[in-house]
C-alpha positions, 0 to 999 in steps of 0.5 A: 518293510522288505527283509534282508535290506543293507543300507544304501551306503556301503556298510562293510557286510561284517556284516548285511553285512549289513553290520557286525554280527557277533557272540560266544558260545561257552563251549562249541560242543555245548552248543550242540544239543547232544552232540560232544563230538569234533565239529564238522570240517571245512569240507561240504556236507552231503547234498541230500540233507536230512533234518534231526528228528528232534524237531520238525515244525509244520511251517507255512511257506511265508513267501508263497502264500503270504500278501506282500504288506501282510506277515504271517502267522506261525502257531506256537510250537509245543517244547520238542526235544533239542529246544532250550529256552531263552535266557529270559522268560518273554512274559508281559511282566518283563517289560518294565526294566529301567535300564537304558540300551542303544539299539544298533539294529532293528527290524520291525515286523508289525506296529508293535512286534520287532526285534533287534540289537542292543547294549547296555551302557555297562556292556560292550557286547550286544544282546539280542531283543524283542519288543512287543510295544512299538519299540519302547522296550525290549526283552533279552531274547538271547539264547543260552550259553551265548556269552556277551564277550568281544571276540564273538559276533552275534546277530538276529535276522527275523522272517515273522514277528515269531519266526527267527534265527541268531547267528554266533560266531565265534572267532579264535583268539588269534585272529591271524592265527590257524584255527578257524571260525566256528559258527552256530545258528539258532532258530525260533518260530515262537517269538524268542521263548525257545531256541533250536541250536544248529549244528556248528560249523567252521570256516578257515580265516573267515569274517562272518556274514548275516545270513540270509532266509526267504522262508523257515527253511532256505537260507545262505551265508556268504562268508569273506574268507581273504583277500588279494589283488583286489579280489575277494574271496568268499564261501557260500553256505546253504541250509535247507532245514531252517538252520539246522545244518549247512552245506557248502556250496560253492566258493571263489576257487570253483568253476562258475563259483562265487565271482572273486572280483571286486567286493561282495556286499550284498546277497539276496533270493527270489526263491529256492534256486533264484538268486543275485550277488552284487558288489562294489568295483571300479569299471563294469558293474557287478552284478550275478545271478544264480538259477540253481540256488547258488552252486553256480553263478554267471554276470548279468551282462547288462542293466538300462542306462537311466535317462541322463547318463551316457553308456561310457560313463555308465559303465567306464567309471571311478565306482559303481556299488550295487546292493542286494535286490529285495523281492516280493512274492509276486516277482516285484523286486527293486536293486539300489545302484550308486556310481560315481563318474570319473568327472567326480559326479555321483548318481544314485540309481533305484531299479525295478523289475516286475518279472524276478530280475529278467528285465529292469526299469531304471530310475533317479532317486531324488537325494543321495541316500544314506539308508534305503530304500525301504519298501512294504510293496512294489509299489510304496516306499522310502527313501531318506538322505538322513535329513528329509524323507521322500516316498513313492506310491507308484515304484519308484518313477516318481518320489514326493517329499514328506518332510523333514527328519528329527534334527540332529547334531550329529546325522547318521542313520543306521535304519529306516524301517516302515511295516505299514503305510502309517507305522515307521522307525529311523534309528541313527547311532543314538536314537530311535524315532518312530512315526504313526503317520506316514512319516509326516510326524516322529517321536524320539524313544528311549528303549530299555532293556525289560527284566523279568520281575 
């Protein structure tokens, strides 16, 4: 199950990206542990940063020292200053509420330990969750003081089954109005007990992004910050404290900043400095990379036409999307294409590289996918069209068929997550289904949300 993924279909990065994020902060100075002053400006903050000596965890570097299909494990912090527990106690008593949610994220990162989105049928706001049992229940994880309110985005992005960050934005009451959006992220490296609030932040006319992390420190955000002409704008934020503050990086009005053509919808990192940025254009595909953390980016000048396609109509198109790339530590990594010619014929493409991005193999996927792929190492993964599941063993040259999906009325899948060669979930609009086998068999869950007694 590899971190960060978006479906393969397009999913407006409000979010992955890759889905809304939403939530409230009662008040923006609360939210701050210490801290009742103004909020930072726009302008980006001094490149050395200097983590708060409130907290300062031992963490392993998850990428580095950690086996592709293998999570780590993070000890539990003792309560430093500046952490404040989560709205709910995670106890094993908790988990024995009757009340049903729908999920509309998941990441899993064990056969039993995972995290999420959720709602209530009484609500129209989404809590953030964790579940010890496979999914069955979910326990409110939520930070405190995040209120469950339409106007704020809230969302979770998980690295271990401990570690783990809630991004909330809060967005004015007038959207089209002049003040900003304000941003504050929470981190845990305890499963949800204690929550370490960030500095808050604010973007002028933003729509929120999912951030993305490669280990307890680095992470990024790419917020949308307009449009015109067809070209997108976009700021790029960077944390090297887990979190804790932000600087901004670069954006689409620097030299060799943020690209602004075309739609960004997707952001991914092979280590500190290496990253890529893809999007969705008509024409010439969209495709950048960065070798100083993202102060700088520069286009990919090309990619392998695969077998079948000619270079004309590879490259003079209706669309082409590309989606974030998904690296593992060894340097493995694969990028999920989609193009439609201008004879109206559609190709959904899989790419893998062996050497962090600097050279590419191109291959067919077998169906047009709906959410993938989904890989637990360089060489076995998932692919499903919502209606069958296929699987490669050998990255992708070659994909078999496992079978076929549980029915639907209605097919719509929003996630197909495996952690394991045996142990996987799909979740659609209305159900999570899990497999214990591969994904040979699946059975429907009912998640409930878990109360303390």
């Amino acid at each position: 199950m590899a971190r960060q993924q978006r479906g393969f279909k397009v999913r407006k990065l409000a979010c992955t990206g890759v889905l809304i994020v939403s939530g409230l902060v009662s008040s923006c100075g609360a939210a701050t542990a210490g801290d009742s002053g103004p909020l930072p400006a726009r302008s980006a903050v001094p490149p050395t940063l200097q983590l708060p000596p409130l907290w300062t965890p031992t963490l392993p570097q998850v990428h580095a020292t950690t086996a592709p299909n293998e999570r780590p494990s993070i000890p539990a912090s003792p309560t430093p200053q500046g952490l404040i527990p989560a709205t709910a106690p995670r106890t094993e008593e908790s988990f024995s509420s009757p009340q049903a949610i729908t999920l509309d994220t998941i990441q899993m990162q064990s056969a039993t330990e995972g995290w999420g989105r959720g709602t209530l049928l009484s609500e129209n706001a989404p809590r953030v969750l964790r579940t010890v049992d496979g999914g069955a229940t979910w326990a409110d994880v939520m930070p405190p003081g995040v209120a469950l309110e339409p106007r704020v985005d809230r969302e979770v992005v998980s690295l271990t089954p401990d570690v783990a960050w809630v991004f909330v934005a809060v967005y004015p009451q007038d959207r089209n109005g002049p003040d900003p959006l304000v941003v504050t992220v929470y981190q845990t490296v305890d499963g949800g007990r204690q929550w370490r609030p960030g500095t808050p932040f604010e973007i002028e006319h933003g729509i929120a992004d999912l951030p993305m992390f490669i280990d307890p420190f680095h992470g990024w955000i790419l917020p949308w910050t307009g449009e015109e002409g067809g070209r997108e704008h976009r700021e790029l934020w960077r944390t090297i404290d887990g979190g804790i503050t932000w600087e901004l990086l670069s954006t689409t009005e620097d030299d060799d900043g943020v690209p602004l053509g075309c739609s960004k919808n997707g952001l991914a990192f092979a280590d500190e400095r290496v990253g890529w940025m893809t999007g969705v254009c008509p024409g010439p595909f969209f495709l950048y990379t960065t070798a100083d953390g993202g102060a700088t980016w520069f286009p990919r000048q090309s990619l392998p036409v695969p077998e079948g396609l000619t270079e004309d109509a590879f490259n003079h198109n209706i669309e082409i999307a590309s989606f974030n790339p998904v690296f593992f530590p060894d340097g493995a990594g694969y990028l999920a294409v989609e193009l439609e010619t201008v004879d109206g014929r559609y190709y959904h493409l899989f790419y893998a590289t062996q050497d962090g991005g600097i050279t590419w193999a191109p291959h067919l996927l077998p169906v047009r996918a709906s959410v993938g792929p989904d890989f637990i190492t360089p060489e076995q993964g998932w692919v499903s069209d919502g209606r069958q599941l296929f699987e490669t063993i050998n990255g992708g040259t070659d994909w078999d068929l496992v079978g076929a999906l549980p029915a639907r009325s209605d097919v719509y899948l929003i996630h197909i997550d495996f952690v394991d060669s045996q142990h996987g979930w799909l979740l659609d609009r209305n159900t999570l289904s899990s497999t214990e086998d591969g994904g040979h068999t699946w059975r429907d869950l009912t998640p409930r949300l878990a109360t303390t007694r």
